[in-house]
N, CA, C and O atoms as a GROMACS GRO file, in nm:
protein
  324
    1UNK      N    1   2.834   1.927  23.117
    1UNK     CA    2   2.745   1.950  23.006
    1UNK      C    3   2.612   2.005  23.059
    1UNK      O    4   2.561   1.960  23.162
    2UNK      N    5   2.560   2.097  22.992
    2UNK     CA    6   2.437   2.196  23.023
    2UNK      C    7   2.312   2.078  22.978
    2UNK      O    8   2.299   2.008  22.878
    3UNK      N    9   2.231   2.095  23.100
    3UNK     CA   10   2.076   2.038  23.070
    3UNK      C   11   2.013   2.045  22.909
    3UNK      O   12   1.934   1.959  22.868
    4UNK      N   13   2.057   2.151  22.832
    4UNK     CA   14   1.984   2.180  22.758
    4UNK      C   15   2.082   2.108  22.648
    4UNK      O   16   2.046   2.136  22.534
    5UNK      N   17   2.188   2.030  22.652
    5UNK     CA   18   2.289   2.020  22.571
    5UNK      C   19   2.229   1.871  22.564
    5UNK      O   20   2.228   1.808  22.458
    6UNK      N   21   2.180   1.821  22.680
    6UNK     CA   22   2.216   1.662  22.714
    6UNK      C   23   2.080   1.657  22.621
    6UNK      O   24   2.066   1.577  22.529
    7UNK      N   25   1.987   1.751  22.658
    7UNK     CA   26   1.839   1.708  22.576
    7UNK      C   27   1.830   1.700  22.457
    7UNK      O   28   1.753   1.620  22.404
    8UNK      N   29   1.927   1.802  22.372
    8UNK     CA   30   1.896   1.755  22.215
    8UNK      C   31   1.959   1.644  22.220
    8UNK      O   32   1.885   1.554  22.180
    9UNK      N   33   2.068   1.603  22.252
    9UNK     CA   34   2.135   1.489  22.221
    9UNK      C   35   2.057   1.397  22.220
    9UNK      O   36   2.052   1.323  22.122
   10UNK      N   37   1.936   1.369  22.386
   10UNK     CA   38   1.858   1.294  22.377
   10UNK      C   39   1.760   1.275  22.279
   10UNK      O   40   1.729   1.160  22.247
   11UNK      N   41   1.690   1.402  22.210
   11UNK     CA   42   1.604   1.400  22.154
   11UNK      C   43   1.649   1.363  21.966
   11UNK      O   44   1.580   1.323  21.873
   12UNK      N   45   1.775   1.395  21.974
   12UNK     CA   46   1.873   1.342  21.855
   12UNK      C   47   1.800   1.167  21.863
   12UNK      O   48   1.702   1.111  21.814
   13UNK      N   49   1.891   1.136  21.937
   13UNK     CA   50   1.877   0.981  21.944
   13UNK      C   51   1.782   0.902  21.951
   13UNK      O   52   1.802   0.789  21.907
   14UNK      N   53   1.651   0.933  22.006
   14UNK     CA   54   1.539   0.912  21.991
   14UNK      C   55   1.476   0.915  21.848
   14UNK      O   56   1.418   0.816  21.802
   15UNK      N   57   1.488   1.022  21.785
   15UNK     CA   58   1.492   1.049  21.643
   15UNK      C   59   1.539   0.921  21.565
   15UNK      O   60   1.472   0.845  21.496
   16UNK      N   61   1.641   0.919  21.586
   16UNK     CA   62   1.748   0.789  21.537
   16UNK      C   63   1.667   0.702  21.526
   16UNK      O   64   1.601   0.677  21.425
   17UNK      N   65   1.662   0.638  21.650
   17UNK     CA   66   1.571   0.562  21.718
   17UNK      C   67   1.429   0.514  21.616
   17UNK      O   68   1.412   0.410  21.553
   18UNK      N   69   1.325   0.650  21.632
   18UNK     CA   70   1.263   0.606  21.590
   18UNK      C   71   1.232   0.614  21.372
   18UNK      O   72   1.129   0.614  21.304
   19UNK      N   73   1.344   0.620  21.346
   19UNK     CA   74   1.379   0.613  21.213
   19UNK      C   75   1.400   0.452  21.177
   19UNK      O   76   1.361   0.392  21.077
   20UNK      N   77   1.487   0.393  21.310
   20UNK     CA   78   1.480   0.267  21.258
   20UNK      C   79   1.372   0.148  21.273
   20UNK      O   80   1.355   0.033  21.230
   21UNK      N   81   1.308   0.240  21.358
   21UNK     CA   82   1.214   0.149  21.358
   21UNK      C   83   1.054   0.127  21.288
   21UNK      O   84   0.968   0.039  21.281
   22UNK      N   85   1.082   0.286  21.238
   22UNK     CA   86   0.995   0.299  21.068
   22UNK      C   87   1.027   0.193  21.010
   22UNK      O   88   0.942   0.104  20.996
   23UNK      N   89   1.146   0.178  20.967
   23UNK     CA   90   1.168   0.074  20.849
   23UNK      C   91   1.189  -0.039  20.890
   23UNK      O   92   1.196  -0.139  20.818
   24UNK      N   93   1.203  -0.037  21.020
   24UNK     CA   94   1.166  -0.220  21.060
   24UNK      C   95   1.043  -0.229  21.019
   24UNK      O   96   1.009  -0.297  20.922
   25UNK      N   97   0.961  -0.156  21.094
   25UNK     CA   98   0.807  -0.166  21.054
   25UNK      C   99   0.750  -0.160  20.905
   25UNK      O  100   0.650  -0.217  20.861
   26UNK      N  101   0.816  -0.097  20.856
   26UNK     CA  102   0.746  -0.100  20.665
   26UNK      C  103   0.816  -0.257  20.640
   26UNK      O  104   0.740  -0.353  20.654
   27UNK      N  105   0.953  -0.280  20.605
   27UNK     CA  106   1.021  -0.400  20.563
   27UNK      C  107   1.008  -0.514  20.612
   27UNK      O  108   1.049  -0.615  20.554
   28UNK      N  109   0.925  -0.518  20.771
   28UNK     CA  110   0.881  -0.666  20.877
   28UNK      C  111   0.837  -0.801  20.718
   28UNK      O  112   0.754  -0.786  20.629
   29UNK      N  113   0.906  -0.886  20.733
   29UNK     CA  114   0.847  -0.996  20.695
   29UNK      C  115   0.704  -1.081  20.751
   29UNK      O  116   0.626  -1.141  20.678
   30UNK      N  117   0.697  -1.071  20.860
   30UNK     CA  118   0.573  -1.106  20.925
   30UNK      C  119   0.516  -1.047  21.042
   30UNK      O  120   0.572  -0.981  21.130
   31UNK      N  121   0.406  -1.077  21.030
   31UNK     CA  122   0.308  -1.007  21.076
   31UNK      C  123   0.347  -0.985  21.209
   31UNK      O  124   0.292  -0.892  21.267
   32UNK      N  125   0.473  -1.086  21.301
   32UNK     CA  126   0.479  -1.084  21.456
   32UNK      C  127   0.585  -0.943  21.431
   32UNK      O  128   0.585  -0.840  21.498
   33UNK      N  129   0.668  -0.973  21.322
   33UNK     CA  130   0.789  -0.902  21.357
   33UNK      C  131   0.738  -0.753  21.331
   33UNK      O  132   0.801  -0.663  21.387
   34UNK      N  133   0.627  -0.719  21.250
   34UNK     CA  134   0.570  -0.600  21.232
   34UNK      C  135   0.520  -0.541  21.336
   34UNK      O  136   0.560  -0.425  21.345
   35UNK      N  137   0.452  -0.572  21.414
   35UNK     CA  138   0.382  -0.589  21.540
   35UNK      C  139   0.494  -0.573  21.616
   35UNK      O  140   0.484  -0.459  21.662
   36UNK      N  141   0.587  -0.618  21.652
   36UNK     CA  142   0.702  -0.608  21.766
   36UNK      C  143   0.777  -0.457  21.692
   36UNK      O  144   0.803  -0.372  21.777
   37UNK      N  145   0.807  -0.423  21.572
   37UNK     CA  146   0.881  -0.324  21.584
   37UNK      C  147   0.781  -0.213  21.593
   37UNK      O  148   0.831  -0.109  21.635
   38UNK      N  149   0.628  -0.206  21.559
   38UNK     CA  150   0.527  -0.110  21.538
   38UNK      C  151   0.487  -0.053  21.679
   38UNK      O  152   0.452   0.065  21.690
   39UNK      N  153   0.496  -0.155  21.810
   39UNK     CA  154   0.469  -0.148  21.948
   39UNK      C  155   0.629  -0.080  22.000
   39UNK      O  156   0.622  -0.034  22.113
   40UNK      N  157   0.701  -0.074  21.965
   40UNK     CA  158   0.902  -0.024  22.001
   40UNK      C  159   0.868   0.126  21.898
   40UNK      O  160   0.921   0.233  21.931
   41UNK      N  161   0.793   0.121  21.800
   41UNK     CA  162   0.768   0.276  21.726
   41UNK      C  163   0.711   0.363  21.830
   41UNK      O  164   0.754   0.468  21.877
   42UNK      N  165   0.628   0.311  21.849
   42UNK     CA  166   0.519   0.406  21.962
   42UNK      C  167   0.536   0.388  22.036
   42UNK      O  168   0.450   0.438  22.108
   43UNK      N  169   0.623   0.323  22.104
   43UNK     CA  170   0.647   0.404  22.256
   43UNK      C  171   0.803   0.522  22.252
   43UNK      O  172   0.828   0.612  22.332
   44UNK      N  173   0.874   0.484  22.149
   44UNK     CA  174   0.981   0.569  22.086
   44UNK      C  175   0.923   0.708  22.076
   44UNK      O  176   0.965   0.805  22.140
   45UNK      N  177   0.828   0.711  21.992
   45UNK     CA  178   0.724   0.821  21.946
   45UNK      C  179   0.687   0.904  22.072
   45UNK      O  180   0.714   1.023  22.083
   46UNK      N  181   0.617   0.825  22.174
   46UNK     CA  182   0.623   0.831  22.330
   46UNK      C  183   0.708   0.939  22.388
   46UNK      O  184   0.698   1.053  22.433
   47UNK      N  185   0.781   0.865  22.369
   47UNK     CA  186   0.969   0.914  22.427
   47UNK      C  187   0.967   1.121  22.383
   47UNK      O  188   0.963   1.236  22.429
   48UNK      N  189   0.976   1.016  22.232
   48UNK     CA  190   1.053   1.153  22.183
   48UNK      C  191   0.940   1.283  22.224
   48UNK      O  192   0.987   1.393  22.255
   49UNK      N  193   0.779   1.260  22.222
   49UNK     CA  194   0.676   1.374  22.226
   49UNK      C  195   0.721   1.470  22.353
   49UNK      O  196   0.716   1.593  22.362
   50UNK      N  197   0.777   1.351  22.465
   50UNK     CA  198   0.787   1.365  22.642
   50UNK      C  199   0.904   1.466  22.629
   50UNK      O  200   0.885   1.582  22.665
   51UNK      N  201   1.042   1.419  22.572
   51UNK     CA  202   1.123   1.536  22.491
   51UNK      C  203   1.133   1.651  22.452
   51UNK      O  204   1.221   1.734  22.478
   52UNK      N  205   1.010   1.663  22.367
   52UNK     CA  206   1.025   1.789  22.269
   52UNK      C  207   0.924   1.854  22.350
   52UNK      O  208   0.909   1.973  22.321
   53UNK      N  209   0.857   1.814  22.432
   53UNK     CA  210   0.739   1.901  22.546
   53UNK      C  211   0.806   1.970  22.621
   53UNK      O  212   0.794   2.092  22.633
   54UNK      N  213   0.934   1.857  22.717
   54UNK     CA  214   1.008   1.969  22.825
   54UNK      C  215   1.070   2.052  22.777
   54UNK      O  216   1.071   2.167  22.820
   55UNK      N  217   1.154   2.001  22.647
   55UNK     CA  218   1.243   2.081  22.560
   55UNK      C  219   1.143   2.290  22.546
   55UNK      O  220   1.171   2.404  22.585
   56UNK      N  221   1.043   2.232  22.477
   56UNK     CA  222   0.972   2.343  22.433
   56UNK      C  223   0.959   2.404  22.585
   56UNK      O  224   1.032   2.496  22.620
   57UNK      N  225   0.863   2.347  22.672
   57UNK     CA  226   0.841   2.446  22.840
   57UNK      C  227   0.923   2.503  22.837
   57UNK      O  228   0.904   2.619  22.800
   58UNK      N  229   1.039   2.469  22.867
   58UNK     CA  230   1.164   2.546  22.894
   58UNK      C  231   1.232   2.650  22.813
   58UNK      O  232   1.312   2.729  22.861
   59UNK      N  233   1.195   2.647  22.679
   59UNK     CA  234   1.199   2.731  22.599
   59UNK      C  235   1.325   2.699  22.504
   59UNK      O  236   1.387   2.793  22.454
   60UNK      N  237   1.359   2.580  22.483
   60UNK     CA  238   1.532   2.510  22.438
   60UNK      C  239   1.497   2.459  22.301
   60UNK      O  240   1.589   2.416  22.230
   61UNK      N  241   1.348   2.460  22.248
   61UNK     CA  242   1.331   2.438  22.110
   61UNK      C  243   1.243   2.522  22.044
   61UNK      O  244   1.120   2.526  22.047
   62UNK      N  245   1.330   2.591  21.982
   62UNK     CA  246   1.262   2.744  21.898
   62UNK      C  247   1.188   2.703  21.772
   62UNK      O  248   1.245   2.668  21.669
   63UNK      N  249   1.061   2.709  21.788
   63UNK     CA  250   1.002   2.727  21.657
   63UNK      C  251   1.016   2.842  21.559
   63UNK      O  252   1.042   2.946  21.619
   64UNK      N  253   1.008   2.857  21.424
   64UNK     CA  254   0.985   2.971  21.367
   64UNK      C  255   0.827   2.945  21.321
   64UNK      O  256   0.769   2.843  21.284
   65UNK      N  257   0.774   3.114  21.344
   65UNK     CA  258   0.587   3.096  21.310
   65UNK      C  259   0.603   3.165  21.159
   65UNK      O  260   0.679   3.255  21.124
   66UNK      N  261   0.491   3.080  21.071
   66UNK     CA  262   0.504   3.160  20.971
   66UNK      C  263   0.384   3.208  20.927
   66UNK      O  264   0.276   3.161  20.963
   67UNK      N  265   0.396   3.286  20.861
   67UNK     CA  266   0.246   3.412  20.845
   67UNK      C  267   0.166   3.402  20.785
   67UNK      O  268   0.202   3.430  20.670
   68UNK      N  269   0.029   3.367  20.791
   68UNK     CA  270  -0.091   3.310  20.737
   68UNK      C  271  -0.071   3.312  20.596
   68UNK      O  272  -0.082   3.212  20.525
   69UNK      N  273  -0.042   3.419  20.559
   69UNK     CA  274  -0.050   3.418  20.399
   69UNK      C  275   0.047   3.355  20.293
   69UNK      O  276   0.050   3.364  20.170
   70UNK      N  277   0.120   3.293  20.376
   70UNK     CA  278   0.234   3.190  20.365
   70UNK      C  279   0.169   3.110  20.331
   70UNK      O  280   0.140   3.095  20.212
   71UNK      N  281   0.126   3.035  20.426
   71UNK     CA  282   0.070   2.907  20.473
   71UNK      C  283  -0.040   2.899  20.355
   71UNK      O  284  -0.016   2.811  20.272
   72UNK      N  285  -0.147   2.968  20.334
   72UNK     CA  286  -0.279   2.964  20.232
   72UNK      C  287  -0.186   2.995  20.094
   72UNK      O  288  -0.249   3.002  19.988
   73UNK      N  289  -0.065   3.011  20.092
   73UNK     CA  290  -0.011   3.053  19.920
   73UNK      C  291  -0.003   2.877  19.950
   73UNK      O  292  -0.080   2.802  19.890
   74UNK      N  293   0.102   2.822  20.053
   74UNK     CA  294   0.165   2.704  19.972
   74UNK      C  295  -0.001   2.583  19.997
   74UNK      O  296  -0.011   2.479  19.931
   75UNK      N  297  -0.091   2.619  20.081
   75UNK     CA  298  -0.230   2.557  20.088
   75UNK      C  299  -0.252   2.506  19.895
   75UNK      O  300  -0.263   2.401  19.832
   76UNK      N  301  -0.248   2.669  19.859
   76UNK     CA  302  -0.351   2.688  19.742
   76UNK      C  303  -0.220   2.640  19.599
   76UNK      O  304  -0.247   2.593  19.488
   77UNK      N  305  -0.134   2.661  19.635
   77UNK     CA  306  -0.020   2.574  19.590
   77UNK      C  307  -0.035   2.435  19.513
   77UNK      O  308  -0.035   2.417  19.391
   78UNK      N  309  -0.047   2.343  19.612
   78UNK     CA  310  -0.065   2.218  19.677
   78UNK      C  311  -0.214   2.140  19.641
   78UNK      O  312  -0.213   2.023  19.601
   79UNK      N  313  -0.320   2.202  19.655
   79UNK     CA  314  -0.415   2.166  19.661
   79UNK      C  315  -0.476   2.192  19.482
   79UNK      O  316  -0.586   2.147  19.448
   80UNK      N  317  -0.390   2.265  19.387
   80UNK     CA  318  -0.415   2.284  19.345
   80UNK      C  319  -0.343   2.180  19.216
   80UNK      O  320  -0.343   2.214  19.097
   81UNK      N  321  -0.293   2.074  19.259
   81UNK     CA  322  -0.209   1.998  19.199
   81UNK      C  323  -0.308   1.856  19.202
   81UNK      O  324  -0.267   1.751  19.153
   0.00000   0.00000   0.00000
């Protein structure tokens, strides 16, 4: 399996990862258990940033750019609600 194959996978799972531990964190009954899954969020968060950095260097996660006047239609869109 290609380097670049193993990384989304990784960065898949991390994802995962830190999905469940959103909703540990919103649904925590108490304040410890909020705190224990909120400290496992952010370093997940951690994880995944360290991920999508090498991913990007290397050039293995393609952004699409979109064109200012895009961006200020759905701005003025939005803001206008």
């Amino acid at each position: 399996m290609e380097d670049k194959d193993l990384m989304e996978k990784e960065l898949l799972i991390i994802k995962g990862v830190c999905d469940l531990y959103l909703h540990g964190t919103i649904e925590s009954s108490t304040a410890e258990v909020h705190e224990a899954f909120k400290c496992a969020l952010n370093e997940s968060l951690d994880i995944q940033n360290k991920i999508f950095n090498l991913m990007s260097e290397k050039g293995w996660y393609k952004m699409d750019t979109v064109e200012q006047q895009k961006i200020d239609t759905a701005k003025q869109k939005y803001s206008a609600q």
